[in-house]
Structures are given as C-alpha cells and as structure tokens.
N, CA, C and O of each residue as an XYZ file, in Angstrom:
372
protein
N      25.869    -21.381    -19.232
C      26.288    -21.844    -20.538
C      27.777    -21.559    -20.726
O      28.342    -20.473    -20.591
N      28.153    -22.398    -20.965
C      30.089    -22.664    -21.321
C      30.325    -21.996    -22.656
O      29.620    -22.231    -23.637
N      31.327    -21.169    -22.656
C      31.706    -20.625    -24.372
C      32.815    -21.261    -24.604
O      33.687    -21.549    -23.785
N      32.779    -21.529    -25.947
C      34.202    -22.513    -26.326
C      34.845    -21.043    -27.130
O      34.626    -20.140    -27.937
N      35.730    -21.612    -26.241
C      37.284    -20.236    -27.378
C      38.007    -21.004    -28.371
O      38.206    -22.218    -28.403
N      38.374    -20.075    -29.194
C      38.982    -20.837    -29.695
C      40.199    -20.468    -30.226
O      40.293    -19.646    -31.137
N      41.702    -21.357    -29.403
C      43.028    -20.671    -29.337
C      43.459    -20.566    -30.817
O      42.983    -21.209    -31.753
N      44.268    -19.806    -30.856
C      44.949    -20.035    -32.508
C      46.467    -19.690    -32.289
O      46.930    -18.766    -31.621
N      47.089    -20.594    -32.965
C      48.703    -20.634    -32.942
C      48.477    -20.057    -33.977
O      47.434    -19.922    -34.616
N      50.428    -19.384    -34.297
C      50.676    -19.767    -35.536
C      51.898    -20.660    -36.417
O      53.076    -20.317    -36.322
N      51.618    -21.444    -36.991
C      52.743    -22.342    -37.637
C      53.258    -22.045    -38.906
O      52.695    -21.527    -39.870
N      54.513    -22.482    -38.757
C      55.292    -21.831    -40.201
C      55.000    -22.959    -41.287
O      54.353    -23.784    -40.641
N      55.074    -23.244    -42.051
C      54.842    -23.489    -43.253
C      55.677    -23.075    -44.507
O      55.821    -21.853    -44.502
N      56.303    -23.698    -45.627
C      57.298    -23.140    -46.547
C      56.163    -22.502    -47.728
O      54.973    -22.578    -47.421
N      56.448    -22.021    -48.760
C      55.444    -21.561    -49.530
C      54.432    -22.701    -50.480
O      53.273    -22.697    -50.896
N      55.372    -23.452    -50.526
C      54.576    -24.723    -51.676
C      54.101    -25.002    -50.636
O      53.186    -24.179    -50.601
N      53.972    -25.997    -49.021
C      52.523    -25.602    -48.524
C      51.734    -25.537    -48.320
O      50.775    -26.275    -48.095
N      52.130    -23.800    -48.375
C      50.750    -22.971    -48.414
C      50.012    -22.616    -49.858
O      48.951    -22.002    -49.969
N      50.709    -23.074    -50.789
C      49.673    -22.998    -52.201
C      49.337    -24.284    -52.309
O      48.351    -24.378    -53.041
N      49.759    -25.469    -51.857
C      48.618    -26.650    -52.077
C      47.569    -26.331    -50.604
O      46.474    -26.880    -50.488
N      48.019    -25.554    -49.761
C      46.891    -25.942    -48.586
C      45.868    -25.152    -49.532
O      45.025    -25.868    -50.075
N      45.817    -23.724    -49.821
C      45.388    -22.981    -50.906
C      44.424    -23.730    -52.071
O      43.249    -23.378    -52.174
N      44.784    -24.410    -52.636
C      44.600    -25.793    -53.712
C      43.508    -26.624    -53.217
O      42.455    -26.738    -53.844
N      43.788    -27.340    -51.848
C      42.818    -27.951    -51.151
C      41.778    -27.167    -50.764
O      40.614    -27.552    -50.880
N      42.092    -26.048    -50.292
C      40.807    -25.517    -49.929
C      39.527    -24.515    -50.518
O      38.424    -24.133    -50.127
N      40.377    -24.357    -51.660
C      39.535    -23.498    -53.165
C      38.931    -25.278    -53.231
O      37.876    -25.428    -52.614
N      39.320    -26.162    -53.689
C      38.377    -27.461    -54.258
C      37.392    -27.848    -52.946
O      36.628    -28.758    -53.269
N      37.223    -27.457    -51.716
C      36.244    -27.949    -50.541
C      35.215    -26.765    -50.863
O      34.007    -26.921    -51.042
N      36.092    -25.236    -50.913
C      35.231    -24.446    -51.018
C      34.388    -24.682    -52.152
O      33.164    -24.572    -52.221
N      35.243    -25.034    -53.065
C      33.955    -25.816    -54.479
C      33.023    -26.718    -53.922
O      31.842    -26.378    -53.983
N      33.332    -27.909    -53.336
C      32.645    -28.662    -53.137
C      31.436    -28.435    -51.942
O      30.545    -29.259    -51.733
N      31.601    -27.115    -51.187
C      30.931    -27.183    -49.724
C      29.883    -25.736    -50.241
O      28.766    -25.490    -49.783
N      30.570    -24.983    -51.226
C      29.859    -23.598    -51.553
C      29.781    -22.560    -50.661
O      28.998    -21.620    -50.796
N      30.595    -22.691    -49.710
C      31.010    -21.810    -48.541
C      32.603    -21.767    -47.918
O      33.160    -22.772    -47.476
N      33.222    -20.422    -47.967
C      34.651    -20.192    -47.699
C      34.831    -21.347    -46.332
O      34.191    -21.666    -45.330
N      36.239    -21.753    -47.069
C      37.005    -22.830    -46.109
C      37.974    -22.238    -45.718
O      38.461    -21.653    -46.685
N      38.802    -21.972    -44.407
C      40.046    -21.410    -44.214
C      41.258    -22.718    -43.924
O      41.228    -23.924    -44.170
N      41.738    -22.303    -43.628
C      43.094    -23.080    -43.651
C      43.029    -24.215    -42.431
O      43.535    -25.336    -42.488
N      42.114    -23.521    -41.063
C      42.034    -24.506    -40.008
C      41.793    -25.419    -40.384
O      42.479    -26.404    -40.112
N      40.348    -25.509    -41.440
C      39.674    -26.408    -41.415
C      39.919    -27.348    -42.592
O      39.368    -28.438    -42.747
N      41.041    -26.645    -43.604
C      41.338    -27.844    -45.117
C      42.372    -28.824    -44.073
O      42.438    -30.038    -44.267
N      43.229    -28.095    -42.861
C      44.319    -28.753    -42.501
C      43.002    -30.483    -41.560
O      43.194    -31.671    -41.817
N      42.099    -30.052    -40.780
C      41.370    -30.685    -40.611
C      40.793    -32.256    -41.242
O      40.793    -33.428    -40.865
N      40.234    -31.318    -42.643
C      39.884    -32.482    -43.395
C      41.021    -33.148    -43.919
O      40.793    -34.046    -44.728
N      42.006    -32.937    -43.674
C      42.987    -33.593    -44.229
C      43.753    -34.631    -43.446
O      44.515    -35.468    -43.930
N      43.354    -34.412    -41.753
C      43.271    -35.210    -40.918
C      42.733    -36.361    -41.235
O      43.106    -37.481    -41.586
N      41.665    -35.743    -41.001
C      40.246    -36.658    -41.563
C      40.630    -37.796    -43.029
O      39.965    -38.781    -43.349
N      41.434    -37.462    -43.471
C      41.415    -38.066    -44.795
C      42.479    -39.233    -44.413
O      42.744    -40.342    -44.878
N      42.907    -38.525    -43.453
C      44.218    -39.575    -42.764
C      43.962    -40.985    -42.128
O      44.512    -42.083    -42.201
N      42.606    -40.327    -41.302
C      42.393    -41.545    -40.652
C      41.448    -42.796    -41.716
O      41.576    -44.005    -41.520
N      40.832    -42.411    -42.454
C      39.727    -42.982    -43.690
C      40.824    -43.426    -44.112
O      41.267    -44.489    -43.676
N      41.567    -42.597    -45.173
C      42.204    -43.449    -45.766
C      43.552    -43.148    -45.703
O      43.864    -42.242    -46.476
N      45.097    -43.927    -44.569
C      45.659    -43.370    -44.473
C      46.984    -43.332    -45.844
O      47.861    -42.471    -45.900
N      46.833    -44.385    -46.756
C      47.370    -44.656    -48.156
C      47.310    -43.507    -49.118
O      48.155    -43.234    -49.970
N      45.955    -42.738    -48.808
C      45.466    -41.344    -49.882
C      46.747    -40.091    -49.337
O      47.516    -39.338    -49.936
N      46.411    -40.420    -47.726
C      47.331    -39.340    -47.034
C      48.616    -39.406    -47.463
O      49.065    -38.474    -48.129
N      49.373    -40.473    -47.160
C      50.435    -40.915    -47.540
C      51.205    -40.379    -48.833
O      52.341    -39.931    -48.992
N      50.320    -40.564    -49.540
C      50.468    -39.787    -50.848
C      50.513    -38.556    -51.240
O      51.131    -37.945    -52.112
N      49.670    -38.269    -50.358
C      49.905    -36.537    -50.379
C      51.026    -36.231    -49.556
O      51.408    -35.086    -49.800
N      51.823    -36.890    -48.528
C      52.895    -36.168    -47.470
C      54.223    -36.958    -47.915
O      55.391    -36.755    -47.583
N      53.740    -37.803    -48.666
C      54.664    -39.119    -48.886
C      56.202    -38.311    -49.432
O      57.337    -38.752    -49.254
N      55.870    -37.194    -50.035
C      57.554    -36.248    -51.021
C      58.318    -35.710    -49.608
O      59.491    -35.341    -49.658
N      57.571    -35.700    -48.383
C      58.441    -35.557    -47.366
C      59.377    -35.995    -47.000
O      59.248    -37.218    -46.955
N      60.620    -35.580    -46.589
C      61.951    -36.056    -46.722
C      62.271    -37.672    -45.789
O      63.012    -37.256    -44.898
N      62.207    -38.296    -45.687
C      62.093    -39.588    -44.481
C      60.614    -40.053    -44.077
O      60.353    -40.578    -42.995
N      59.973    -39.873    -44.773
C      58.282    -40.015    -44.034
C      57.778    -41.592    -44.308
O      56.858    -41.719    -45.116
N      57.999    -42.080    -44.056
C      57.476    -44.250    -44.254
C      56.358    -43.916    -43.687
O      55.473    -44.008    -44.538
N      55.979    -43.607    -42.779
C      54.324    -43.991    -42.438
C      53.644    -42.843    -41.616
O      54.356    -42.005    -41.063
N      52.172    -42.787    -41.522
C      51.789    -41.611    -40.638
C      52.287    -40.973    -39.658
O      52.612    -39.793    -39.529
N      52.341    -42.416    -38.542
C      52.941    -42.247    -37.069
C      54.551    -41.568    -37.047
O      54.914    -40.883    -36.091
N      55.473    -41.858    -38.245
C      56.496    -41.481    -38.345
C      56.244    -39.760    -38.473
O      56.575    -38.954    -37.604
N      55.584    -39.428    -39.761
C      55.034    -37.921    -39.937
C      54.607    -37.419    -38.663
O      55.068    -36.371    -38.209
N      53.712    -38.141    -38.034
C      53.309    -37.591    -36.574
C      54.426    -37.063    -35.245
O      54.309    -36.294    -34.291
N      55.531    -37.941    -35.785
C      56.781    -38.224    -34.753
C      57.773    -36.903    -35.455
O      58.364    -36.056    -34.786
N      57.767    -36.965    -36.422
C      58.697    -35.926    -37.205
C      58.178    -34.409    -36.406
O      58.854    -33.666    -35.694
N      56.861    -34.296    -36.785
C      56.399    -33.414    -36.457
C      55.880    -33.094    -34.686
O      55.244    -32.131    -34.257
N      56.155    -33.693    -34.309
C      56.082    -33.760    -32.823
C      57.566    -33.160    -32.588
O      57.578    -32.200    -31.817
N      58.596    -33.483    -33.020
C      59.835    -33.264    -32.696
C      60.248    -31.687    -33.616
O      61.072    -30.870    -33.206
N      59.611    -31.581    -34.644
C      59.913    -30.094    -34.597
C      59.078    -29.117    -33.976
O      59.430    -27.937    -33.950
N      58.072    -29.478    -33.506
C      57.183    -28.513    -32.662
C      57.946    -28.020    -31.615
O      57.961    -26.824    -31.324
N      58.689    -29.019    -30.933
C      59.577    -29.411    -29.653
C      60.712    -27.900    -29.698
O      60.831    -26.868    -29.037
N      61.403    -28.549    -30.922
C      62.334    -27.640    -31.412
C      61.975    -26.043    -31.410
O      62.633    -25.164    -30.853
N      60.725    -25.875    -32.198
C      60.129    -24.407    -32.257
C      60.383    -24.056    -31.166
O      61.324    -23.304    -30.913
N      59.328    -24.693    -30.016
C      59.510    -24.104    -29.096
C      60.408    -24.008    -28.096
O      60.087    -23.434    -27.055
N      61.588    -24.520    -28.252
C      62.988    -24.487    -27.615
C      63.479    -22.821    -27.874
O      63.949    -21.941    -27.152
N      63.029    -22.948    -29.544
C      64.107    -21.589    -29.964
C      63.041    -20.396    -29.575
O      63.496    -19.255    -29.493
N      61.714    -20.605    -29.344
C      61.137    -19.053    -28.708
C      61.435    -19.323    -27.690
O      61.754    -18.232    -27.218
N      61.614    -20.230    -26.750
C      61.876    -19.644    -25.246
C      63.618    -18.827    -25.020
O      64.024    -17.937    -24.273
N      64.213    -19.603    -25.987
C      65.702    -18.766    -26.006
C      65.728    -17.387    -26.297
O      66.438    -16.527    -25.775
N      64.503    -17.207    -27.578
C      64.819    -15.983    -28.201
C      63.984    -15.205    -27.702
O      64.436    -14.061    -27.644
N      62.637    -15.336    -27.187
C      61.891    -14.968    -26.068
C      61.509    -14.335    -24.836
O      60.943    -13.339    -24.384
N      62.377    -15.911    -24.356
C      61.917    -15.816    -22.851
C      61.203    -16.304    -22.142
O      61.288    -16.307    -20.914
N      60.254    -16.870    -22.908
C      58.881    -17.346    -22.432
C      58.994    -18.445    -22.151
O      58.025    -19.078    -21.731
C-alpha cells in the first residue's frame, strides 16, 4: 500500500490576503460544519475558477494588471520564478 505525503510550501501572502482567505474559509467552515484550513479555501477557489471563471475574476480582478485567468496564472508563475531566484542567492540552495 502507497502513502500519499503530503509536501507543504510556504507562500507569502500580504495581510489583506490573508483576512479574506480567513473570510472565505470561516463561510465554507459555515457551510461544511467542519474546520477548513487555508490549503483547502485556496483549493475551492480554484475550483470556483474553473466553474465559473467571471466569479473568479472578480474576486482577483483589484489585482494590479490581471485581464484574464491565464494572465493571473502567468503573473504568478513569474513571481514564483523570482522567489525562487532570491532563495537560491540568499540560500544557496
């Protein structure tokens, strides 16, 4: 039998956020009646992306340059990039 692990980064985030991720996930935990953590509001929020990606939009839309998902996807692909440029400098790794 195979065990699934399960890795965990961690990502920065500014404080507003982390009080709407907070926001989202007190209203699932309402709606589900069992603690939601952060993996999983960021998840459904995926999820909400692909259903409906106009709802998403709206929620990421105050992002500075963001026109469409794939762009958000691209934004964020390119600062991941970046992160990890500056730990291997500051690092090593």
């Amino acid at each position: 039998m195979n065990k699934v692990y399960k890795m965990s980064e961690t990502i920065r985030v500014s404080t507003r956020t982390k009080e709407a991720l907070l926001r989202i996930a007190a209203k699932l935990q309402g709606e589900t009646g069992r603690h939601v953590d952060y993996d999983e509001t960021i998840n459904h929020l995926l999820k909400l992306e692909n259903k409906n990606p106009d709802a998403f939009m709206k929620f990421v839309g105050s992002a500075k340059g963001v026109k469409s998902a794939d762009s958000l996807l691209n934004a964020l692909a390119k600062e991941r990039t970046l992160d990890e440029l500056k730990a291997k400098r500051k690092y090593g790794v």
